[in-house]
HTML snippet that shows the backbone in 3Dmol.js (N, CA, C, O; Angstrom):
<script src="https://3Dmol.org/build/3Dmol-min.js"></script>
<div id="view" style="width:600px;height:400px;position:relative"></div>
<script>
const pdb = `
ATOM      1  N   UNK A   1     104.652 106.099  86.318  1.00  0.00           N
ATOM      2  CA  UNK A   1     103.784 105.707  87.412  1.00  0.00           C
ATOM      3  C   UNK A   1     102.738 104.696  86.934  1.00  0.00           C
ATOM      4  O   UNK A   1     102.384 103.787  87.685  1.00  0.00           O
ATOM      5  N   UNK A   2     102.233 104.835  85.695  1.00  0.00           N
ATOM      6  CA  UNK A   2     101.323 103.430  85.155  1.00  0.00           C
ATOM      7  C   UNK A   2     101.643 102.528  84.638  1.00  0.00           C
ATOM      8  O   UNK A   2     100.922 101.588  84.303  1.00  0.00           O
ATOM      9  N   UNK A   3     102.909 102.660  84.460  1.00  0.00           N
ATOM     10  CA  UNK A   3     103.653 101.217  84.282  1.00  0.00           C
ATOM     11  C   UNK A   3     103.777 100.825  85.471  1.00  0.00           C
ATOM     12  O   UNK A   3     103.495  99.632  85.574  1.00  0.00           O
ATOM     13  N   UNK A   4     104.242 101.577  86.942  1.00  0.00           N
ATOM     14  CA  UNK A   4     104.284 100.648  88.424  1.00  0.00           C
ATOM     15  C   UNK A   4     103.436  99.954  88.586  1.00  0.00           C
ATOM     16  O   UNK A   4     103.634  98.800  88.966  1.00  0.00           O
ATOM     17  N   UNK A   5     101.984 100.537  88.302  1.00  0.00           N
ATOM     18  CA  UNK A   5     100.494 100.276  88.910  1.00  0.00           C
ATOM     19  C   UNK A   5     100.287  99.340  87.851  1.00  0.00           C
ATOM     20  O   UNK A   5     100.302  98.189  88.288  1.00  0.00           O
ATOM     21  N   UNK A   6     100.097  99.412  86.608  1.00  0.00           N
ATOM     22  CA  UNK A   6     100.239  98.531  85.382  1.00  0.00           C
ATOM     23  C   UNK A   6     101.197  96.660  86.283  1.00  0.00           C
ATOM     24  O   UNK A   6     100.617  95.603  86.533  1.00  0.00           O
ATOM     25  N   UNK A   7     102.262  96.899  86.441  1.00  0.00           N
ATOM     26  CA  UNK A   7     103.225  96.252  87.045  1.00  0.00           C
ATOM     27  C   UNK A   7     102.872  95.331  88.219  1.00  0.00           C
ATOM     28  O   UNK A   7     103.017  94.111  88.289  1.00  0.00           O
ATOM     29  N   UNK A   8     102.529  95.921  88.845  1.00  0.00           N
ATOM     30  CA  UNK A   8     101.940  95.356  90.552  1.00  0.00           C
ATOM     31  C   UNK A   8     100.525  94.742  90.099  1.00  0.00           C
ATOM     32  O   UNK A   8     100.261  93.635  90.570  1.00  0.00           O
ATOM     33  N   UNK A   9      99.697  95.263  89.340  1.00  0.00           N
ATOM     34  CA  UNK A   9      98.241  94.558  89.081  1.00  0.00           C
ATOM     35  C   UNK A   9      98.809  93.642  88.408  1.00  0.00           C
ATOM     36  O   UNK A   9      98.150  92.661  88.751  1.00  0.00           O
ATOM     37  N   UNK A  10      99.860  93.143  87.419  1.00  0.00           N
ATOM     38  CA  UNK A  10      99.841  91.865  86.686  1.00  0.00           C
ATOM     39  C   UNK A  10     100.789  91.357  88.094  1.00  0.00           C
ATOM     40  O   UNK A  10     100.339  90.214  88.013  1.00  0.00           O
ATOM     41  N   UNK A  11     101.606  91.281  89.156  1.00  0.00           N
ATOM     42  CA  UNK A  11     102.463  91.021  90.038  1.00  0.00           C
ATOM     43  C   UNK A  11     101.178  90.032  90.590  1.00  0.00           C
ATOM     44  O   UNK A  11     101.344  88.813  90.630  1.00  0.00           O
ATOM     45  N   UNK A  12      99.878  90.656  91.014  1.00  0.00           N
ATOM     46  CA  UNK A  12      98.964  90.486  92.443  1.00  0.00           C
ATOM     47  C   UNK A  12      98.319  88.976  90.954  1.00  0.00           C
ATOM     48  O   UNK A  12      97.897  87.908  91.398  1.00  0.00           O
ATOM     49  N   UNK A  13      98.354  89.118  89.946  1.00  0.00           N
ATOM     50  CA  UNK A  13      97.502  88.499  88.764  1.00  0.00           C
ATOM     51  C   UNK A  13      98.337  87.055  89.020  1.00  0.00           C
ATOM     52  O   UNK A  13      97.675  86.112  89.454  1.00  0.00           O
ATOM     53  N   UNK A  14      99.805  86.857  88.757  1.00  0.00           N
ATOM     54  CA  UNK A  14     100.884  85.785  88.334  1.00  0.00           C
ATOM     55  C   UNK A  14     100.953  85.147  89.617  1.00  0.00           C
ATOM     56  O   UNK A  14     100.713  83.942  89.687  1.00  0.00           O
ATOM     57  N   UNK A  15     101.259  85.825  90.668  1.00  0.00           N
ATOM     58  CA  UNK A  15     101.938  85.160  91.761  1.00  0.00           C
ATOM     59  C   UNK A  15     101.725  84.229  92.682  1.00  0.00           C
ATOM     60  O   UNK A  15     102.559  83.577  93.310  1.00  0.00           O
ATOM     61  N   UNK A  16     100.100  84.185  92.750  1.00  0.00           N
ATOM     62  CA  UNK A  16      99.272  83.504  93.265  1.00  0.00           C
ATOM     63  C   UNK A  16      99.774  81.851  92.845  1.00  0.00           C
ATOM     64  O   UNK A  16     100.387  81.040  93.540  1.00  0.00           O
ATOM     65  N   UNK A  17      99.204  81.713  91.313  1.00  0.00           N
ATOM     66  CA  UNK A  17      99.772  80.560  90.539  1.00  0.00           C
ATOM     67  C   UNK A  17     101.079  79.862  90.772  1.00  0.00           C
ATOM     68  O   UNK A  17     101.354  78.666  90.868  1.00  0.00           O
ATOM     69  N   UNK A  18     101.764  80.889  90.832  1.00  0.00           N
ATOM     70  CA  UNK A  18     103.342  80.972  90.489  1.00  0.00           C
ATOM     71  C   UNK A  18     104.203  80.360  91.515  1.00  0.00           C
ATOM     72  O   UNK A  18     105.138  79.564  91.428  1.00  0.00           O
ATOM     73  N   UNK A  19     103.604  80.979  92.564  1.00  0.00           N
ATOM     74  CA  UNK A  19     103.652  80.409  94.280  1.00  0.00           C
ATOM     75  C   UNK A  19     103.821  79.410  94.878  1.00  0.00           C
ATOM     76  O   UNK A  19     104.520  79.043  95.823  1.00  0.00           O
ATOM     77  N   UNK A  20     102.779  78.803  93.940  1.00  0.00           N
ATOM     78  CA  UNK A  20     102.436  76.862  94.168  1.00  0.00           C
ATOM     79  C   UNK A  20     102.884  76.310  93.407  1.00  0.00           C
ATOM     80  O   UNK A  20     102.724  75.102  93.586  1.00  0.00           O
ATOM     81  N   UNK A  21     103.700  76.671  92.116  1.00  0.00           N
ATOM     82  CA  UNK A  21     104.524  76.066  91.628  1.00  0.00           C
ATOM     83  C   UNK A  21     105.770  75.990  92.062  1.00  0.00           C
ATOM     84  O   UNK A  21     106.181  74.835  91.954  1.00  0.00           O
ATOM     85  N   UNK A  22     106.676  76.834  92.576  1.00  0.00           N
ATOM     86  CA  UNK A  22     107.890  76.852  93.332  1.00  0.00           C
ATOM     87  C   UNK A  22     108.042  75.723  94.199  1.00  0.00           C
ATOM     88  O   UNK A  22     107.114  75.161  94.781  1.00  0.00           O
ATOM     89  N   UNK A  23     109.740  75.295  94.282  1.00  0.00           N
ATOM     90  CA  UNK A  23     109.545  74.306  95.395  1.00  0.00           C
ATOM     91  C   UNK A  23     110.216  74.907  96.546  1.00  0.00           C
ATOM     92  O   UNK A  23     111.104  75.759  96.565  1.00  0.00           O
ATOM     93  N   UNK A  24     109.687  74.367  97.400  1.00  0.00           N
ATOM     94  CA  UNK A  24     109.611  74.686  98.805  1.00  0.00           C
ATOM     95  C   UNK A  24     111.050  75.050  99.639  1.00  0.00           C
ATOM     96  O   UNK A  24     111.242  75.511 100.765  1.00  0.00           O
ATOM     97  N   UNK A  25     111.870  74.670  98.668  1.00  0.00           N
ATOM     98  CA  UNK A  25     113.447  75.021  99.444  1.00  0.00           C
ATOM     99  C   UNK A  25     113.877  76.016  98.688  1.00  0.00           C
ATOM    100  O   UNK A  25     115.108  76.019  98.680  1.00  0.00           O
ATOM    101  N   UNK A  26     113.362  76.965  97.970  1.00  0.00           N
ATOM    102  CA  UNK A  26     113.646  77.891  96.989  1.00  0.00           C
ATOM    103  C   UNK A  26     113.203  79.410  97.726  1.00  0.00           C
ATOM    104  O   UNK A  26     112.155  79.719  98.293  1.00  0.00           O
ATOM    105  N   UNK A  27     114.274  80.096  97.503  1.00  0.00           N
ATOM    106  CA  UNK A  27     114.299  81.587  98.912  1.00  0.00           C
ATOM    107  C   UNK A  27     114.350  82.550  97.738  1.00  0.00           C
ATOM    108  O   UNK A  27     113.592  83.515  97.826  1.00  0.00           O
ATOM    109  N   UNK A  28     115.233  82.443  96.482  1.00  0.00           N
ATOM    110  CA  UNK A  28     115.059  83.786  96.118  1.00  0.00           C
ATOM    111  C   UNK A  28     113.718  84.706  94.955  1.00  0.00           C
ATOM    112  O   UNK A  28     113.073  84.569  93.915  1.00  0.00           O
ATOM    113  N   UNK A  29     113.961  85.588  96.036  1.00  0.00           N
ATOM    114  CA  UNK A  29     113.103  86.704  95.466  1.00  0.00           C
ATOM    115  C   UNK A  29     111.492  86.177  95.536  1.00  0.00           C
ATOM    116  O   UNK A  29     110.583  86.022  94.720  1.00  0.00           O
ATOM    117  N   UNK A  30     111.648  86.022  96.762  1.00  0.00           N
ATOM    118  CA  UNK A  30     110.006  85.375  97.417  1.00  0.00           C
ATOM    119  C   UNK A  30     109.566  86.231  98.367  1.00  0.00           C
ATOM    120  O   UNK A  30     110.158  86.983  99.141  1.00  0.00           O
ATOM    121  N   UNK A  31     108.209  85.941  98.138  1.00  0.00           N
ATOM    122  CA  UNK A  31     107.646  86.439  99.286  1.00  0.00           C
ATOM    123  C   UNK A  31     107.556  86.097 100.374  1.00  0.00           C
ATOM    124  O   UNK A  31     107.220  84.932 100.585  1.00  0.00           O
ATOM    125  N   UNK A  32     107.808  86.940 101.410  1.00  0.00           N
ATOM    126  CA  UNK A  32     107.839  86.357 102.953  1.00  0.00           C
ATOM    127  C   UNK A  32     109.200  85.187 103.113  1.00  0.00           C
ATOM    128  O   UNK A  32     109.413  84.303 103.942  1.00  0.00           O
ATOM    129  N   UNK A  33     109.856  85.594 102.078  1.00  0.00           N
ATOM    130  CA  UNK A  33     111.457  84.724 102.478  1.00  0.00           C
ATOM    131  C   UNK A  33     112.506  85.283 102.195  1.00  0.00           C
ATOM    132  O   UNK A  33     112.603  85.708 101.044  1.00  0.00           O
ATOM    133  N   UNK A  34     113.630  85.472 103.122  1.00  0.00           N
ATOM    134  CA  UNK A  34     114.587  85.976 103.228  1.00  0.00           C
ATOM    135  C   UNK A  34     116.260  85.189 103.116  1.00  0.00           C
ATOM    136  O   UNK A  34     116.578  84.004 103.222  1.00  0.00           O
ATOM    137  N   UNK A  35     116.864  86.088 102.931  1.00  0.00           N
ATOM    138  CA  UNK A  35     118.169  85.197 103.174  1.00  0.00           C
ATOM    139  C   UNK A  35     118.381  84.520 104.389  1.00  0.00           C
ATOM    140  O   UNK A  35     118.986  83.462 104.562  1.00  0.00           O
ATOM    141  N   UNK A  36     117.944  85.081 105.031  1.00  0.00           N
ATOM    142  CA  UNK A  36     118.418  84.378 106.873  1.00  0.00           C
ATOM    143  C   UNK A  36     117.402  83.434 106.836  1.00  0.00           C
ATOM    144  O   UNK A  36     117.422  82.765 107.869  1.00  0.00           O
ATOM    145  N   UNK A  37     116.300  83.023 105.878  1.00  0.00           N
ATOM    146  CA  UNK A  37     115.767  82.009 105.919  1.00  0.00           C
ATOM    147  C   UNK A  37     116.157  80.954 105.411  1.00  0.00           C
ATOM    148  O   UNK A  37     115.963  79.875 105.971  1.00  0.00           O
ATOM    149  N   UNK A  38     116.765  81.061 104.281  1.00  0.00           N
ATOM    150  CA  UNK A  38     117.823  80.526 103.582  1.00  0.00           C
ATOM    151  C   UNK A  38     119.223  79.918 104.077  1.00  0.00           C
ATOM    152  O   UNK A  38     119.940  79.056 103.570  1.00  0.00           O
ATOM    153  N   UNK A  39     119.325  80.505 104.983  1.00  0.00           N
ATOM    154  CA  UNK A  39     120.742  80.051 105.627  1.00  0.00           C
ATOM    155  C   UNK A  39     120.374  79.089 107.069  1.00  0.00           C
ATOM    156  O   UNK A  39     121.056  78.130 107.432  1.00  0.00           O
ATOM    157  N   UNK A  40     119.173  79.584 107.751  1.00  0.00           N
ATOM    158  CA  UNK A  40     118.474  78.807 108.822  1.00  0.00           C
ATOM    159  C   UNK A  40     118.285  77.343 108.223  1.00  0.00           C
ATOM    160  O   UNK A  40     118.567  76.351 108.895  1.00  0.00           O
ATOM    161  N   UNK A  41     117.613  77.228 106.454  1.00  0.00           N
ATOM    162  CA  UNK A  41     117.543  76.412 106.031  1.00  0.00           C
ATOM    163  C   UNK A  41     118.442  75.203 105.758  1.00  0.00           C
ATOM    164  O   UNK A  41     118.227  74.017 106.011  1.00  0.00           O
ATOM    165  N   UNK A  42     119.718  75.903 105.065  1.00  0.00           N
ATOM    166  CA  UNK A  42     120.505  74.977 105.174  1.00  0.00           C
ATOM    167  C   UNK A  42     121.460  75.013 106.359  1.00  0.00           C
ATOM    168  O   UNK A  42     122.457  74.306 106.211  1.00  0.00           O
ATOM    169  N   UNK A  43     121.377  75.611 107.376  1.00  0.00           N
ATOM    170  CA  UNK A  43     122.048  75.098 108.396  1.00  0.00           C
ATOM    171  C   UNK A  43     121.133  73.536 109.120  1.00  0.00           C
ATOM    172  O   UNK A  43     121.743  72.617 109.667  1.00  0.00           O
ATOM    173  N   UNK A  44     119.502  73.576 108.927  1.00  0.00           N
ATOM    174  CA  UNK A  44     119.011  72.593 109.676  1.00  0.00           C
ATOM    175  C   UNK A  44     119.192  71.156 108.582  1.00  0.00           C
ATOM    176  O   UNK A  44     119.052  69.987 108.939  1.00  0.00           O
ATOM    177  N   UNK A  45     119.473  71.546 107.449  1.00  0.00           N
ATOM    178  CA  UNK A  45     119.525  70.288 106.403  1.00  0.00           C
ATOM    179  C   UNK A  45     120.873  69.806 106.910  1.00  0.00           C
ATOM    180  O   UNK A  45     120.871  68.625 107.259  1.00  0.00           O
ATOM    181  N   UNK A  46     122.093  70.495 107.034  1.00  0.00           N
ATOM    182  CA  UNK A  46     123.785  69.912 107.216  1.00  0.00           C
ATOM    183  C   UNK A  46     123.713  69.916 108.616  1.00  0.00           C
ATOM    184  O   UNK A  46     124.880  69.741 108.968  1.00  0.00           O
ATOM    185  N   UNK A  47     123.221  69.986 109.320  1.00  0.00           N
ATOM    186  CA  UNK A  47     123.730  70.219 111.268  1.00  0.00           C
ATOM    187  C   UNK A  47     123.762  68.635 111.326  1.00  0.00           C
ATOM    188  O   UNK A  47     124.763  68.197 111.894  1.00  0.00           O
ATOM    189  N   UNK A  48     122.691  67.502 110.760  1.00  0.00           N
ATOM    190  CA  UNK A  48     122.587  66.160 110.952  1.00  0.00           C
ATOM    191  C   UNK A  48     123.856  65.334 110.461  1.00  0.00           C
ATOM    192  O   UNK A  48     124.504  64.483 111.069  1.00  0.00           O
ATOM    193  N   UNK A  49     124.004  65.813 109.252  1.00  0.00           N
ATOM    194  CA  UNK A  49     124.840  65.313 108.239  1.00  0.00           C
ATOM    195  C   UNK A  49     125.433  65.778 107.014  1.00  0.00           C
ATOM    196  O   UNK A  49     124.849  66.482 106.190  1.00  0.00           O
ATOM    197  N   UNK A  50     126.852  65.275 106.907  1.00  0.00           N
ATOM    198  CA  UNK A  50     127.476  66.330 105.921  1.00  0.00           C
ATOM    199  C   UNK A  50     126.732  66.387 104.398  1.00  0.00           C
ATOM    200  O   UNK A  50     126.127  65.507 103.786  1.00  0.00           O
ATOM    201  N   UNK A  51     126.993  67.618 104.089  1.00  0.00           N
ATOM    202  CA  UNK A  51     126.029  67.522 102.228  1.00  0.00           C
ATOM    203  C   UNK A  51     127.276  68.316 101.795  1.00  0.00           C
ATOM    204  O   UNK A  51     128.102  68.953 102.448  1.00  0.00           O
ATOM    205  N   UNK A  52     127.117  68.028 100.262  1.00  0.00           N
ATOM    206  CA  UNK A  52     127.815  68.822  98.975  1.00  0.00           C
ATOM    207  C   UNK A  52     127.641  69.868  99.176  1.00  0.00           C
ATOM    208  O   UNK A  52     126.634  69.973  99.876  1.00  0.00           O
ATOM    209  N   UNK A  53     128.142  70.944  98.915  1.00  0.00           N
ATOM    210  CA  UNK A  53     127.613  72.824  98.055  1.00  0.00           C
ATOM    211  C   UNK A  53     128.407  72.773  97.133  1.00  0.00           C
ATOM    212  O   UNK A  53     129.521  72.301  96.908  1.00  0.00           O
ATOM    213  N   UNK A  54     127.407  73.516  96.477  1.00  0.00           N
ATOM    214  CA  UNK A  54     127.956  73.932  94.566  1.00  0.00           C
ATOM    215  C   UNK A  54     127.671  75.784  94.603  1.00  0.00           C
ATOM    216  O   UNK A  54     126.859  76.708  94.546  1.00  0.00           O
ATOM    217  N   UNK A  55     128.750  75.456  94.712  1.00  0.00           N
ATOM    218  CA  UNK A  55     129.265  77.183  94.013  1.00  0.00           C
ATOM    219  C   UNK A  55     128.909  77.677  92.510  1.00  0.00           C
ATOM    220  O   UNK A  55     128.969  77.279  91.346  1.00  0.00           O
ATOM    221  N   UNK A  56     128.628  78.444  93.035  1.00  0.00           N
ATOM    222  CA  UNK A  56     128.118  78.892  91.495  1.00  0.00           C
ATOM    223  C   UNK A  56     128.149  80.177  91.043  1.00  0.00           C
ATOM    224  O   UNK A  56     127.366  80.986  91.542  1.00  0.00           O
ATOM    225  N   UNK A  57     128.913  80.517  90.185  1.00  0.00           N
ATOM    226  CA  UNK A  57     128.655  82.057  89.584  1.00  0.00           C
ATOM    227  C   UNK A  57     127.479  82.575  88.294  1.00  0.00           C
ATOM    228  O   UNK A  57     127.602  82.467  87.074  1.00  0.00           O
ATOM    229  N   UNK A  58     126.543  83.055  88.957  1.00  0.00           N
ATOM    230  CA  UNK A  58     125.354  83.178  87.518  1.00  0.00           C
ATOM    231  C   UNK A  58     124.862  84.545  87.674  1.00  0.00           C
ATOM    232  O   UNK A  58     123.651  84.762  87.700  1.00  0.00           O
ATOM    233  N   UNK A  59     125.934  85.702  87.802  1.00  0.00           N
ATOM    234  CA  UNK A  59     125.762  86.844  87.748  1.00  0.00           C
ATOM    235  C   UNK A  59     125.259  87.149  85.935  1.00  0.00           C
ATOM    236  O   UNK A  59     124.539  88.111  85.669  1.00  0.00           O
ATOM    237  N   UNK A  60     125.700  86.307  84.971  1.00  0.00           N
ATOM    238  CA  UNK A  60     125.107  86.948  83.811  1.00  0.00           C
ATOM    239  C   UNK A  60     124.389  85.697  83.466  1.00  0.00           C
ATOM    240  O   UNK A  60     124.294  85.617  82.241  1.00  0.00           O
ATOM    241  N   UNK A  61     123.947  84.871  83.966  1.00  0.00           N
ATOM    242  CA  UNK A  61     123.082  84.126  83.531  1.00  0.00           C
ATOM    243  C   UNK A  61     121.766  84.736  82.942  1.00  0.00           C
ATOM    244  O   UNK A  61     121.114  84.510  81.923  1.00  0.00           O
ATOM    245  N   UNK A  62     121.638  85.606  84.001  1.00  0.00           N
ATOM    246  CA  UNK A  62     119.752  86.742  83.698  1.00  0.00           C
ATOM    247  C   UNK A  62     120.117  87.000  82.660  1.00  0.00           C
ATOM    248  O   UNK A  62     119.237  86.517  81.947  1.00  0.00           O
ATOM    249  N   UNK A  63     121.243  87.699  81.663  1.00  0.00           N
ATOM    250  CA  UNK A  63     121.539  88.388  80.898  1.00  0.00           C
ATOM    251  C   UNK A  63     121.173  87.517  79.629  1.00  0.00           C
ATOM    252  O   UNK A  63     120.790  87.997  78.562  1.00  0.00           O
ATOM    253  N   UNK A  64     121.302  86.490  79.829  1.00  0.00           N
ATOM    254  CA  UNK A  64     121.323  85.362  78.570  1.00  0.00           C
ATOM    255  C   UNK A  64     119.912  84.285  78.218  1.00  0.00           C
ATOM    256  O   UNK A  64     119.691  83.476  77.317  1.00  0.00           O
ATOM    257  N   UNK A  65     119.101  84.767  79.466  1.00  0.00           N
ATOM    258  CA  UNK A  65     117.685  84.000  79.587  1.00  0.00           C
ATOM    259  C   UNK A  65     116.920  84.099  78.158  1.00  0.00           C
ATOM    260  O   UNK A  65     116.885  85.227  77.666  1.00  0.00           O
ATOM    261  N   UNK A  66     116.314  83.059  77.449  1.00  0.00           N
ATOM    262  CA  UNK A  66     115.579  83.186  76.309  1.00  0.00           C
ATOM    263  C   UNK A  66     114.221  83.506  76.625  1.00  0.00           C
ATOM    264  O   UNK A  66     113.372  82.674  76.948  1.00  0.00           O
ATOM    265  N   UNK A  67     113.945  85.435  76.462  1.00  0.00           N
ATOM    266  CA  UNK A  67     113.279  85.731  76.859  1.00  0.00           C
ATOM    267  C   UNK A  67     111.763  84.788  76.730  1.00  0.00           C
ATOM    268  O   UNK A  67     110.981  84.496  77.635  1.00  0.00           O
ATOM    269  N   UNK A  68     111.687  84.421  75.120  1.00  0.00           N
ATOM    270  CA  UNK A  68     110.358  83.613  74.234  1.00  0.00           C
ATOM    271  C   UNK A  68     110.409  82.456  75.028  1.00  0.00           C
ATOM    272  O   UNK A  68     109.311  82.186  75.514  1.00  0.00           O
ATOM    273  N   UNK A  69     111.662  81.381  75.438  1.00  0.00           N
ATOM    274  CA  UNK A  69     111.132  80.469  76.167  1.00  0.00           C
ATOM    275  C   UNK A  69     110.554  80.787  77.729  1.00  0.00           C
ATOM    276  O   UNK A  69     110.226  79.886  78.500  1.00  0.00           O
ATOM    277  N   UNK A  70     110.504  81.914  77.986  1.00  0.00           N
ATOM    278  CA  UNK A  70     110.093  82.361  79.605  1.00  0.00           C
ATOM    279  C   UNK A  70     108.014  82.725  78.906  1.00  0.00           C
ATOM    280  O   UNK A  70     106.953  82.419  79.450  1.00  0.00           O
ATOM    281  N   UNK A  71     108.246  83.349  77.769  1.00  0.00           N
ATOM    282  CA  UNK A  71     106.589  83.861  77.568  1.00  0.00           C
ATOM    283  C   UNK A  71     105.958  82.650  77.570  1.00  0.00           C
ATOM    284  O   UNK A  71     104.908  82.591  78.211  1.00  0.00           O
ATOM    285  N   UNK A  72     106.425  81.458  76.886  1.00  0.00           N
ATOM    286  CA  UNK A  72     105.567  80.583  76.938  1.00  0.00           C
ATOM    287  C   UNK A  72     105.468  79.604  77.521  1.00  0.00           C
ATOM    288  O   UNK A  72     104.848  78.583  77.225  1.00  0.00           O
ATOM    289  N   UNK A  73     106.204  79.896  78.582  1.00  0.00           N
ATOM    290  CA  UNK A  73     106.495  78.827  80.489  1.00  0.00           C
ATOM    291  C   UNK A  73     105.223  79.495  80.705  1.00  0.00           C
ATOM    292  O   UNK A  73     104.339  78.813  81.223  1.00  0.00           O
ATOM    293  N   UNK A  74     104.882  81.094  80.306  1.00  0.00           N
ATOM    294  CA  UNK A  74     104.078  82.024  81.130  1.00  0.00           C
ATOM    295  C   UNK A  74     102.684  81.020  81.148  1.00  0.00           C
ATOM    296  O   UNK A  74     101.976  80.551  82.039  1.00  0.00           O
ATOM    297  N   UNK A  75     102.699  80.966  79.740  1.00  0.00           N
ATOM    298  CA  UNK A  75     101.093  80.235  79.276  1.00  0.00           C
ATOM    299  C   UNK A  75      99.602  80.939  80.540  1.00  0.00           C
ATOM    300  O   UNK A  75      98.680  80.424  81.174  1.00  0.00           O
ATOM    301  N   UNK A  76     100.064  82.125  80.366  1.00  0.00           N
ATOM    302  CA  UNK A  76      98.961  82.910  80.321  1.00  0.00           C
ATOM    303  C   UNK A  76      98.346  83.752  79.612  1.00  0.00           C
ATOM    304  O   UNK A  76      99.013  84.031  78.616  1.00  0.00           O
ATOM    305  N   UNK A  77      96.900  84.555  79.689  1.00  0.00           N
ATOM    306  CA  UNK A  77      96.136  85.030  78.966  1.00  0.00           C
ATOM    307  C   UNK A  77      97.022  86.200  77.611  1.00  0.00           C
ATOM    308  O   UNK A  77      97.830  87.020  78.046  1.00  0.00           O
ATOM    309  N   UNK A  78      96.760  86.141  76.073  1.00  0.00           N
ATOM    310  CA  UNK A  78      97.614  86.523  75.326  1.00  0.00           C
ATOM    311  C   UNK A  78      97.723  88.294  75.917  1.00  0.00           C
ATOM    312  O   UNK A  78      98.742  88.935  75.658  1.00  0.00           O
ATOM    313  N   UNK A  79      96.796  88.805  76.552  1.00  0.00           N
ATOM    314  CA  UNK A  79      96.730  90.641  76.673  1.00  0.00           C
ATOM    315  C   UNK A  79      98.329  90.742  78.025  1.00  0.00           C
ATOM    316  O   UNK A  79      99.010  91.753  78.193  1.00  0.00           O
ATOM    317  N   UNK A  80      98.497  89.586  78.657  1.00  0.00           N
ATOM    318  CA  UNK A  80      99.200  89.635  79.460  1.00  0.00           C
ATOM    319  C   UNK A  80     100.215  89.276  79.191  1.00  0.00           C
ATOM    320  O   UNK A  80     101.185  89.901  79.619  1.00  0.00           O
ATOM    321  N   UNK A  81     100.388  88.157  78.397  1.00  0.00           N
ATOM    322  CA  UNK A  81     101.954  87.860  77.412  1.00  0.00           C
ATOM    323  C   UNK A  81     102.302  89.233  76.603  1.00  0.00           C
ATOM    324  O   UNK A  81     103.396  89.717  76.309  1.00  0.00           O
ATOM    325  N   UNK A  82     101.203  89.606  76.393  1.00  0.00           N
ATOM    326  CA  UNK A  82     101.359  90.960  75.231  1.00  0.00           C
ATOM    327  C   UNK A  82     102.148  92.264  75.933  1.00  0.00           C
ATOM    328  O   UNK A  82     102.851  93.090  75.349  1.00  0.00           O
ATOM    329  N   UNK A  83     101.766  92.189  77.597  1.00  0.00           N
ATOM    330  CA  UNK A  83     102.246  93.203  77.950  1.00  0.00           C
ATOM    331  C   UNK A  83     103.850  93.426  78.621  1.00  0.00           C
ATOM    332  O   UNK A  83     104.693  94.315  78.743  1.00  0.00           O
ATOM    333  N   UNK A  84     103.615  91.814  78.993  1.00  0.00           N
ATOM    334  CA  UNK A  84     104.843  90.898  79.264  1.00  0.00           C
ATOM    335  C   UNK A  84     105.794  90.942  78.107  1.00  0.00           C
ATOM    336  O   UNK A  84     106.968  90.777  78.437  1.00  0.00           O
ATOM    337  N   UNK A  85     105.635  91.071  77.206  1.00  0.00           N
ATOM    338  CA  UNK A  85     106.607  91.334  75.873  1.00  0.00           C
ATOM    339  C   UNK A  85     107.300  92.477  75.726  1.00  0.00           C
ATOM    340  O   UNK A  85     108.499  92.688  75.907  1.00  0.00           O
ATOM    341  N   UNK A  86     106.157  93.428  75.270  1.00  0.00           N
ATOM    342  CA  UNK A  86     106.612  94.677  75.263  1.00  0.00           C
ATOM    343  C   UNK A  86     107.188  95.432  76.480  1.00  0.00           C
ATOM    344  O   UNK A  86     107.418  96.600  76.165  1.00  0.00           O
ATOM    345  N   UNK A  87     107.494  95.163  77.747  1.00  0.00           N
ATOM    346  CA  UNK A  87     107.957  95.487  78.881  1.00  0.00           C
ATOM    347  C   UNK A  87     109.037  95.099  78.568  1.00  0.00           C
ATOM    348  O   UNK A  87     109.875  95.996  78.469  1.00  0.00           O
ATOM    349  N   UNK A  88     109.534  93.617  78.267  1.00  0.00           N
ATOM    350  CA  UNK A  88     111.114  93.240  77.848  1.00  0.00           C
ATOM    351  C   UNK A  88     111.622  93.721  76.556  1.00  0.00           C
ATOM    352  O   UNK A  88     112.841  93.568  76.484  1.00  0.00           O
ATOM    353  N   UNK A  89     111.023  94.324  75.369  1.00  0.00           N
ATOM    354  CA  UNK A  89     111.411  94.723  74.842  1.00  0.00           C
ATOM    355  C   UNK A  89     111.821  95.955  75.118  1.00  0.00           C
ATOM    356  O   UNK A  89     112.419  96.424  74.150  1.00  0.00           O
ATOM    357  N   UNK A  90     111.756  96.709  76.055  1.00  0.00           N
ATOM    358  CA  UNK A  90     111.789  98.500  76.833  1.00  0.00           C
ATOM    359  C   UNK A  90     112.986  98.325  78.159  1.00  0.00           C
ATOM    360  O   UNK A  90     113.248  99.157  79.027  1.00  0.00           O
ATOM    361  N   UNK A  91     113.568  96.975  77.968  1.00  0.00           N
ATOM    362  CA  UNK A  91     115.159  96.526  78.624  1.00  0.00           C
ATOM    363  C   UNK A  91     116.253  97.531  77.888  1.00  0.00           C
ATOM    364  O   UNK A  91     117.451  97.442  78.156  1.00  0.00           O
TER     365      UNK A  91
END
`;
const viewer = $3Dmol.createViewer("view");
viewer.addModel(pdb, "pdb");
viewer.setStyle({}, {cartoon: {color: "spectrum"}});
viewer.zoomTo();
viewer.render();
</script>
């Protein structure tokens, strides 16, 4: 249970930042965006005119992420990289 609460206080800490970095046609695992937003989306981008899709399989992509190059994308405060570490090390 203090790892949830632990969890959600660094969640409410990152996301803010994190938020405004994202670009704007990007749905997953957002807040206040859904798949059916996602699909509304690209239905209003192709309804004008035809576009590409790229298929893609990256079911183990997560699996292979370099965790160290993600801590220091983080380039936040070291107590929070610190905790950010040891959480992926407990994978």
């Amino acid at each position: 249970m203090d790892d949830r609460a632990l969890q959600a206080l660094f969640k409410l800490a990152l996301e803010p930042e994190w938020e405004a970095r994202f670009e704007p046609n990007s749905y997953g695992i957002r807040p206040g965006r859904s798949c059916h937003d996602a699909m509304e989306a690209i239905f209003n981008a192709i309804v004008q005119k035809s576009k590409y899709v790229l298929d893609a399989d990256i079911a183990k992509c997560f699996d292979r992420i370099d965790h160290e190059a993600l801590l220091r994308k983080l380039n936040t405060f070291p107590t929070i990289r610190r905790q950010v570490r040891a959480w992926g090390n407990n994978l």
